[in-house]
C-alpha positions in Angstrom: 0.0 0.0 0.0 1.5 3.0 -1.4 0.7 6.9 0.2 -2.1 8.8 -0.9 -1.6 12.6 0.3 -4.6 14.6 0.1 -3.8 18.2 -0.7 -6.7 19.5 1.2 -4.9 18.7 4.4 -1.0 18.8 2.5 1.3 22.0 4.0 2.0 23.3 0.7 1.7 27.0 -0.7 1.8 27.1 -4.1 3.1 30.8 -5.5 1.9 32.5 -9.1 5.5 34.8 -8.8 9.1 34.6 -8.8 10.7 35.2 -4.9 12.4 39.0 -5.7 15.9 37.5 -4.3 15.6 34.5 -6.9 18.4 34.3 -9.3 18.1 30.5 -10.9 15.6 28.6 -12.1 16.0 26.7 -9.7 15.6 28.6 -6.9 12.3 30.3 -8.4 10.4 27.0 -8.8 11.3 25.3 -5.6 10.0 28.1 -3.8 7.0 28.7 -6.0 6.1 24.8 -6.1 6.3 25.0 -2.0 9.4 22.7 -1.8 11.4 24.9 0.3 11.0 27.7 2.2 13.5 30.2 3.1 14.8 31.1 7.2 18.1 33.2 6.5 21.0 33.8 4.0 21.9 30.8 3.1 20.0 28.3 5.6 16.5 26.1 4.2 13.7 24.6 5.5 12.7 21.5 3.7 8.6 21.6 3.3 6.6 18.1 3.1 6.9 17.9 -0.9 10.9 18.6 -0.7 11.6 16.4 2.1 10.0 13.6 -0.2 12.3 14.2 -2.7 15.1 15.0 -0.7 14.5 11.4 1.2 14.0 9.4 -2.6 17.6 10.9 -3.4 19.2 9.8 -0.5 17.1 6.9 -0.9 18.8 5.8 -3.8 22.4 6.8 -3.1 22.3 4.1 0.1 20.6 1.7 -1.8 23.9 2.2 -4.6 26.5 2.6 -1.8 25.4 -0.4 0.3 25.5 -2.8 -3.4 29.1 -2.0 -3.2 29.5 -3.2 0.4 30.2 0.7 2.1 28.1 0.4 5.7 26.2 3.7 6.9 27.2 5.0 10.0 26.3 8.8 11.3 28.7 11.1 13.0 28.8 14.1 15.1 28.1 17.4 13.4 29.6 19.2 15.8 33.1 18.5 16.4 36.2 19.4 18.0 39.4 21.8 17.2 41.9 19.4 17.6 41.7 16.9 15.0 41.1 19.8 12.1 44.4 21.6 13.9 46.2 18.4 13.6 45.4 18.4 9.7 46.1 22.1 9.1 42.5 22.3 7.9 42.0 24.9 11.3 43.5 27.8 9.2 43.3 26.3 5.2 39.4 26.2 6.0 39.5 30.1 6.8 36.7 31.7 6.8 34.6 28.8 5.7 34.5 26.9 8.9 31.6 27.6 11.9 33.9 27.7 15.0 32.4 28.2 18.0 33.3 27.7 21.6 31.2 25.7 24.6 30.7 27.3 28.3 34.3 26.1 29.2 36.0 27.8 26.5 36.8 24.5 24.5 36.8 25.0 20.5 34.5 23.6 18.4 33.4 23.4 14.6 30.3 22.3 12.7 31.4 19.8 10.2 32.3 21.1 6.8 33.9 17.4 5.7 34.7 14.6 7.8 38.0 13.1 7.0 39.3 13.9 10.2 37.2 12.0 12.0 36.5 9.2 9.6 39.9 8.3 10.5 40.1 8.6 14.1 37.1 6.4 14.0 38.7 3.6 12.3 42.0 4.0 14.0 40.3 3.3 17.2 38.0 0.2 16.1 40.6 -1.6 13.5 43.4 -3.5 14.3 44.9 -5.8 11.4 44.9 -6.4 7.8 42.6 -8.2 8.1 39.6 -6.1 9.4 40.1 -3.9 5.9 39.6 -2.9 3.2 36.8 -1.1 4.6 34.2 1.5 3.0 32.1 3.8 5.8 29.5 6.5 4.8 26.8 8.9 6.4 24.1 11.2 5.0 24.0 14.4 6.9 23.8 17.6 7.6 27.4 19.7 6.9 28.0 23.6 7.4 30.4 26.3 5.4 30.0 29.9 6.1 29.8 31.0 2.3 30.7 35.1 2.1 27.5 35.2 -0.4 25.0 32.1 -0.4 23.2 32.3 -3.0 21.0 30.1 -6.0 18.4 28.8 -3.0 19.8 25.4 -2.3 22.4 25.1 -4.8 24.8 27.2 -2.5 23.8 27.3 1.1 25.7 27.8 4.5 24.1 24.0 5.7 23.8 21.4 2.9 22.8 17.5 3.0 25.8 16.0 1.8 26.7 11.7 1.3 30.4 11.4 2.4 32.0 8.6 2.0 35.8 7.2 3.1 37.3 3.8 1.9 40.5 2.4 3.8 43.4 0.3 2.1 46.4 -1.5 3.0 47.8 -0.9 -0.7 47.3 1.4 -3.7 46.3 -1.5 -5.6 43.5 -1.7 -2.9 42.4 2.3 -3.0 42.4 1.8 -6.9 39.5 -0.7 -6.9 37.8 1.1 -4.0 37.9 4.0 -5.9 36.7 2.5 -9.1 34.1 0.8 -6.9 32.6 4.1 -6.0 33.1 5.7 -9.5 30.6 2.8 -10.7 28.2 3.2 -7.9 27.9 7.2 -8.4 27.4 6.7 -12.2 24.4 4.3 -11.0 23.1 7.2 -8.6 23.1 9.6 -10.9 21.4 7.7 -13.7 18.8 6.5 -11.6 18.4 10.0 -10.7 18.0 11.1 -14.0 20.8 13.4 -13.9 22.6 14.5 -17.7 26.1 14.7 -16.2 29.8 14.3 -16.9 33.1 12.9 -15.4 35.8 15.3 -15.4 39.2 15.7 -14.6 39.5 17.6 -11.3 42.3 19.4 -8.6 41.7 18.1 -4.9 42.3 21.4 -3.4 41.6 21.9 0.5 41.0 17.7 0.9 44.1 16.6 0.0 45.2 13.6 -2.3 46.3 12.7 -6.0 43.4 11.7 -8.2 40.6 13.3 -8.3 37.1 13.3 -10.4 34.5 15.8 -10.5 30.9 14.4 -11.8 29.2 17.5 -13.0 25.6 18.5 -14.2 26.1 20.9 -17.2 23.2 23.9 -16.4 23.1 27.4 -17.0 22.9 28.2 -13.1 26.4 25.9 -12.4 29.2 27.6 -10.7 31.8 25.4 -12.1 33.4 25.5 -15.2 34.4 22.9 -17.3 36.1 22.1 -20.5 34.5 19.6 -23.4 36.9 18.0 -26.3 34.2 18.0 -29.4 36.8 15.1 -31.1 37.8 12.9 -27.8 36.4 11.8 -24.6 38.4 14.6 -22.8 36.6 16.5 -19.8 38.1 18.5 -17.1 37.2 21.4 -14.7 39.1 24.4 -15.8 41.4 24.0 -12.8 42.5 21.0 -14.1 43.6 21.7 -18.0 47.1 21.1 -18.8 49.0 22.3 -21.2 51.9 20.9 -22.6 55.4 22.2 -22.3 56.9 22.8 -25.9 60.5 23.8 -26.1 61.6 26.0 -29.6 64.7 27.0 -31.5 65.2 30.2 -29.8 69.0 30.4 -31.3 67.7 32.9 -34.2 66.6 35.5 -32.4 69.0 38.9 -31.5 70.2 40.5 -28.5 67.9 42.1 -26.2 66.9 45.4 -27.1 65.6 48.3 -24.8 62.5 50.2 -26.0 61.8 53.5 -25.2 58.1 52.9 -24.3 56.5 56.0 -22.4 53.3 55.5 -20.5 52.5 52.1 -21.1 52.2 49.9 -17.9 49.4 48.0 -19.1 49.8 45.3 -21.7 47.5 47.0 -23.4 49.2 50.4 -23.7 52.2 48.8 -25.0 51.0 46.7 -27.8 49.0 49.9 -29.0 52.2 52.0 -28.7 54.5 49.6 -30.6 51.5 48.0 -32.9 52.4 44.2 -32.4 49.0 41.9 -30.4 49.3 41.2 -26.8 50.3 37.6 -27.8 53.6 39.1 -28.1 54.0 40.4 -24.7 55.0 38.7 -21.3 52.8 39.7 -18.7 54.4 39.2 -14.8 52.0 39.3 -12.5 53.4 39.5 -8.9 51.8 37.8 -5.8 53.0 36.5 -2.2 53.3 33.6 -1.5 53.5 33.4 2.4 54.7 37.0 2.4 57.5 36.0 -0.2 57.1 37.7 -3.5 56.7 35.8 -6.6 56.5 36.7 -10.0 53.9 34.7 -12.5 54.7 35.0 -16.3 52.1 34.5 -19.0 51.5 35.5 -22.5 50.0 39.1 -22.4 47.2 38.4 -24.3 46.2 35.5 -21.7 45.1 36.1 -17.8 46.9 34.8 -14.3 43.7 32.0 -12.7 44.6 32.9 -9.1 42.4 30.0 -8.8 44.6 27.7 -10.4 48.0 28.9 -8.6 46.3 29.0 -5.6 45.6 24.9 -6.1 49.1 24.8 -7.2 51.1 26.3 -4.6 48.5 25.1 -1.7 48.7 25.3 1.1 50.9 28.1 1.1 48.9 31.1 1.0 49.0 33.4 -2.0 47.5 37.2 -2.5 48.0 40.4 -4.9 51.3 42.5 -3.9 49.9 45.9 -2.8 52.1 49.3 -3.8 53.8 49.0 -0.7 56.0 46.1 -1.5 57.2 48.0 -4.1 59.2 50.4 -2.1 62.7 49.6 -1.3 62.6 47.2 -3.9 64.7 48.6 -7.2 64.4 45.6 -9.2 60.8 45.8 -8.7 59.1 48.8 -10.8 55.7 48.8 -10.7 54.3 48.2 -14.9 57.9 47.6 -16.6 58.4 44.2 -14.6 60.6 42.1 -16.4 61.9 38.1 -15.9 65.3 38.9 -16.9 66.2 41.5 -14.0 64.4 40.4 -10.6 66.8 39.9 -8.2 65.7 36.9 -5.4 62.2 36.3 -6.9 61.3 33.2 -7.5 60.1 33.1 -11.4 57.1 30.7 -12.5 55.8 30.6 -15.6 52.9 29.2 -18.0 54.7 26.3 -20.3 53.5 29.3 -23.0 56.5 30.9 -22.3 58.3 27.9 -23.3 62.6 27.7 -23.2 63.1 29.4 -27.0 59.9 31.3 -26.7 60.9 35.5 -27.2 59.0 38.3 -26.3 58.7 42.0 -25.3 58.5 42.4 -21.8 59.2 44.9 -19.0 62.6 46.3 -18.7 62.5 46.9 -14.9 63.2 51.1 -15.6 60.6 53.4 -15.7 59.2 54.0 -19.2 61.1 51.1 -20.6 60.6 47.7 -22.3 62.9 45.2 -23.6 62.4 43.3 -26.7 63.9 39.5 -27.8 63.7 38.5 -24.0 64.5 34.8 -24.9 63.1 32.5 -22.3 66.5 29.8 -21.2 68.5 32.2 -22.3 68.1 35.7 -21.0 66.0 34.2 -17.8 65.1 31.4 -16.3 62.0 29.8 -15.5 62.1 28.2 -11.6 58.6 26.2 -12.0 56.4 25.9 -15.0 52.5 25.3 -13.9 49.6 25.6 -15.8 48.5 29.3 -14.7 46.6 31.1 -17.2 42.3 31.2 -17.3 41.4 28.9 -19.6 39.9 30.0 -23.2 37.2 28.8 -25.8 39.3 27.1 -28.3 42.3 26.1 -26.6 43.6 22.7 -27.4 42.4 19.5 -26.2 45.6 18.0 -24.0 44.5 14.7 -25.2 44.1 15.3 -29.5 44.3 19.1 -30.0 40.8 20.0 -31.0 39.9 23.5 -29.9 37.8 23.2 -26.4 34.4 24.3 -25.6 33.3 25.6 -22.2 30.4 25.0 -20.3 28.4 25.7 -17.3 28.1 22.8 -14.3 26.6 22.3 -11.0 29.2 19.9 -9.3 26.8 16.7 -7.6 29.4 14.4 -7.1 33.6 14.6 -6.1 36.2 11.6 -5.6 39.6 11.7 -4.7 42.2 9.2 -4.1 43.5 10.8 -0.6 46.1 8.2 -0.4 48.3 8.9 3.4 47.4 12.3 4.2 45.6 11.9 6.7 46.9 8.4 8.0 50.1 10.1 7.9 48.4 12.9 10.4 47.0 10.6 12.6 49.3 7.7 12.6 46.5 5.3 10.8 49.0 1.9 11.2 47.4 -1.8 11.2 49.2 -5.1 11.6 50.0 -6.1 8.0 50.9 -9.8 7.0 54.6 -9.4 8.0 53.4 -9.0 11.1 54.9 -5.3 10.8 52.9 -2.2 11.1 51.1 -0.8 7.4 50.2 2.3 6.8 46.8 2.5 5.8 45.8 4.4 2.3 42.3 6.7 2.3 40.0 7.5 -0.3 37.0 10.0 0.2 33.8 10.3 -1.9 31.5 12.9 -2.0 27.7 13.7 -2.9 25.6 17.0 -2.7 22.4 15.6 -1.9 20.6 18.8 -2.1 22.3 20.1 -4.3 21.6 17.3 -6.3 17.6 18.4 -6.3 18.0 21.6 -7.3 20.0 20.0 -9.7 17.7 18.1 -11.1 15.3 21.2 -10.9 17.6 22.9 -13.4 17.8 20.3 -16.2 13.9 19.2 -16.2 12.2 22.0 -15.6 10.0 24.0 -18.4 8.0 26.8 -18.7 5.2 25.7 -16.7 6.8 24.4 -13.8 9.0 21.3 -12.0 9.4 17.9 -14.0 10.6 15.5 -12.0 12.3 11.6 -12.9 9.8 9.0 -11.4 12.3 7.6 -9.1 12.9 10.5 -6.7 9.5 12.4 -7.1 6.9 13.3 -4.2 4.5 11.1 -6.0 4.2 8.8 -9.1 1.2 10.2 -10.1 -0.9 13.5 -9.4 -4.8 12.9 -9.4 -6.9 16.3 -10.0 -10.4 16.7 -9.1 -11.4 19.3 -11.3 -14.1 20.7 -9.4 -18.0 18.8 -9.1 -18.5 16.5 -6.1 -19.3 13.6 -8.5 -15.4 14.4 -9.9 -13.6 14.8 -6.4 -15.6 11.7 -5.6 -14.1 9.6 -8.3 -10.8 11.2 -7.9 -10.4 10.0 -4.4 -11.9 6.3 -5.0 -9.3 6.2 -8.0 -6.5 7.5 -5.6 -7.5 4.6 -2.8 -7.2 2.4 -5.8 -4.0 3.4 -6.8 -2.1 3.6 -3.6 -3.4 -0.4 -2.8 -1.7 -1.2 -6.4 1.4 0.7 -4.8 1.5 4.1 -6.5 2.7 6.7 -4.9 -0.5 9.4 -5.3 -0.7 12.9 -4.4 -4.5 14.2 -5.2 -5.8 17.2 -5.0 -9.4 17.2 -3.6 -9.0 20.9 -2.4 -12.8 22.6 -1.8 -13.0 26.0 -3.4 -10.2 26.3 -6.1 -10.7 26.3 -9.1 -10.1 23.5 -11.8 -7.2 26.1 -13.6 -5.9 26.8 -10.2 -5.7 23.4 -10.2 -3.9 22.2 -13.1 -1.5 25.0 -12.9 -0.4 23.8 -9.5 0.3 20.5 -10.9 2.1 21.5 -13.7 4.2 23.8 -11.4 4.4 20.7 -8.8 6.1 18.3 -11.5 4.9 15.1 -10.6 5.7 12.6 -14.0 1.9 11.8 -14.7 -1.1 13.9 -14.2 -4.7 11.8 -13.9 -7.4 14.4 -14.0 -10.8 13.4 -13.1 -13.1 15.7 -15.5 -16.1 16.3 -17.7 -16.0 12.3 -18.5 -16.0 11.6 -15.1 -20.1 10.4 -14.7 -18.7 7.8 -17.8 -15.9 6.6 -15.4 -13.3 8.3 -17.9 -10.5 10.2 -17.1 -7.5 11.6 -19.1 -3.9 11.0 -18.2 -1.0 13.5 -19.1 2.3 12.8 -18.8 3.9 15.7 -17.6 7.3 15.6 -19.5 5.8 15.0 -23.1 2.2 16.3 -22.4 0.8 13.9 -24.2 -3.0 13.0 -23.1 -4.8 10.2 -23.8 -8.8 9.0 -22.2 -8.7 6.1 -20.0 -11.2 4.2 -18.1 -10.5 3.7 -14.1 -9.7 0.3 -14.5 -7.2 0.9 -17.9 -5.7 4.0 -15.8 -5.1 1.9 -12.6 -3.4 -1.2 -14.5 -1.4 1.7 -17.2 0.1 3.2 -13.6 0.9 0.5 -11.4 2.7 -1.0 -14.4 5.0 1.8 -14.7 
């Protein structure tokens, strides 16, 4: 026996506008189909129709993770300093993290990840080799304190979030456990009914080697990611390489200084000498944990503080400010050039490859320099893949031009390897009967973001279109209006939910049959039985949602049709 929920006695407040504060579709219709209502920046309240499908999506992500063997457990939220001191995650997390302290003055945080303890828990309850490999997960609650929450649930300060951790004895081990995982969230997200892709990702603030991103190309998406149109090639931006390719530089002449007056901006200086920006080296200087460091890049092409940030983690990195500048002669502010800094360390894009010339800074007022050979005239301490990547650059894989696209990141897995066993001193009793270190691997899943997710891909003009598998209901039953047709909407409901459909029906007194329909359009359950002028003939049309297709069927027809589905 499936649930019928009457929406005569359903908390649900359906509205005809757009919230003012909404920004993506998203956020608009899950408000307007009363899925969610809003307390605070950043911070939901799940209404009966979104707890449904918030419950159907976590639903089916245990059902995938316990096929593979992982075994649920549920951890504190709130949780103390000193395991996130021990992993440096304290300060990395910045401003991010919810600290807070109890009546004693002991430090606390609510939960933005759980590696930490994940570890600490299976430190203390394993032993041996033989108690592993091991896969844990939970489904709950985590907090970051974004500066600017925003897009309803798709970035809030609390979240519902699946983390999961396997633990290994070998690489070998972590490789299948991974791959384990990699299958099971492909599962999820096609059960879901999610359009999404695997891409190539940086682990950032959790640490590790490999690292995937599974992301759900939409228009509202924060993320950006790159598409080869020739090859299977995918990667977040972040994570684009580009190769490093070497050139005859032996041709070109002798450096040559330019008088070049008023032009400290790459693009004063190719329109005073007439040559593109391509030409130019930009050098962008940053600090790195107060050091200065000078970034070189083509000029036509711009510095992804992102990207170096990722790169030169955890060491902090910001803008210099016009202060450093002083008392620093090698250093003059919009003629900066590689060949003349004096105990600054020099990284550069592998675009300013050994043999590559250009016209750069001459590191005098007014000045610029000309056949600046990279290998020759300076050199390059660390090349990293810096620059924000562009439309058309080349596949790494084939060399096709790129396209971008929009994303909303549902899914992240990493390969943490010893990070945190390392920090913690995660050892078991291997075969040798010596101590192993034990290799970690963490998997995540944004449950709500997931829905709103979901929200962005299948919704149209008139409202929420939800997959079958995670909606509030399989079916949505209108009475459009007469007694005789609420009557016959409700017996066909009963009916229903004992063939073990899922209904929602609205027998609401006083609304009127277009008030109705438009409310189950905006709702999005996948079929919509409405109960009508055929209804004294025992008639009533079905329309599914998605196609709107519509076709008459008798009671008994509609019955069998839906509980086959």
């Amino acid at each position: 026996m499936a649930q019928v929920q009457r929406m005569s006695r359903l908390m649900v407040k359906t509205l005809r506008d757009d919230p003012a504060d909404a920004e993506t579709l998203s956020h608009k219709l899950l408000v307007r189909a009363g899925y969610v209502r809003r307390n605070s920046a950043g911070i939901w309240t799940w209404l009966p129709l979104g707890k449904k499908v918030l419950d159907n999506i976590s639903r089916v992500v245990r059902e995938e993770m316990d096929a593979i063997g992982a075994q649920e457990v549920l951890l504190p939220a709130l949780l103390p300093k000193e395991p996130y001191e021990a992993s440096a995650r304290w300060e990395e997390y910045g401003d991010l993290l919810f600290r807070l302290k109890d009546r004693k003055g002991g430090e606390y945080l609510l939960g933005p990840t759980h590696e930490e303890i994940f570890t600490l828990v299976v430190k203390d309850q394993v032993a041996s080799y033989k108690d592993l490999p091991v896969m844990l997960y939970q489904i709950q609650t985590k907090y970051r304190d974004e500066a600017r929450p925003r897009s309803g649930v798709l970035r809030g300060r609390e979240f519902q979030m699946k983390d999961s951790y396997s633990f290994d004895t070998t690489d070998e081990g972590l490789a299948e456990s991974y791959a384990l995982h990699r299958a099971a969230y492909q599962k999820i997200f096609a059960r879901l009914g999610l359009d999404y892709r695997i891409v190539s990702a940086v682990s950032g603030a959790m640490g590790g080697s490999a690292s995937e991103e599974f992301l759900a190309p939409a228009a509202a998406g924060e993320d950006t990611f790159v598409d080869c149109p020739s090859c299977d090639y995918a990667a977040n931006t972040e994570a684009v390489t580009f190769a490093l390719k070497p050139v005859d530089g032996s041709g070109v002449g002798p450096v040559e200084e330019l008088d070049t007056p008023d032009t400290p901006t790459i693009e004063t200086l190719a329109e005073h000498l007439g040559v593109p920006a391509s030409a130019t080296l930009k050098n962008l200087l940053v600090k790195v944990d107060g050091e200065i460091v000078a970034v070189g890049v083509p000029g036509n092409r711009e510095v992804d503080l992102g990207k170096l940030g990722e790169h030169l983690a955890p060491a902090a990195v910001e803008l210099v400010t016009a202060e450093d500048f002083e008392g620093r002669g090698d250093l003059v502010r919009g003629y900066v050039g590689p060949q003349g800094l004096e105990k600054v360390r020099y990284i550069a894009d592998p675009r300013v490859a050994p043999g590559t010339a250009w016209i750069t800074g001459a590191n005098k007022v007014n000045t610029h320099a000309k056949n600046v050979v990279a290998g020759r005239d300076f050199e390059v301490d660390d090349y990293l893949d810096v620059v924000v990547v562009e439309e058309g650059d080349p596949c790494p894989k084939c060399g096709t031009g790129l396209k971008l696209d929009r994303a909303i990141e549902i899914g992240h897995i990493f390969q943490l390897g010893r990070k945190y066993a390392d920090t913690f001193q995660l050892d078991v009793l291997g075969q040798q009967g010596k101590p192993v270190r034990v290799t970690m691997g963490s998997y995540g899943i944004g449950v709500s973001r997931a829905v709103a997710a979901l929200a962005e891909q299948s919704a149209d003009e008139q409202g929420l279109c939800w997959p079958k598998e995670i909606a509030p209901a399989d079916v949505h039953v209108v009475a459009a209006g007469k007694a005789l047709q609420t009557e016959l909407a409700l017996d066909v409901s009963e009916k229903l939910g004992a063939a073990g459909v899922r209904v929602l029906v609205d027998d609401r007194a006083g609304v009127s049959p277009g008030v109705k329909f438009t409310d189950a359009e905006l709702i999005g359950v996948p079929k919509i039985l409405v109960a009508g002028r055929r209804s004294a003939e025992g008639v009533l049309e079905l329309k599914d949602r998605r196609t709107g297709e519509r076709e008459e069927l008798t009671v008994d027809e509609a019955i069998a049709r839906l509980a086959a589905e």
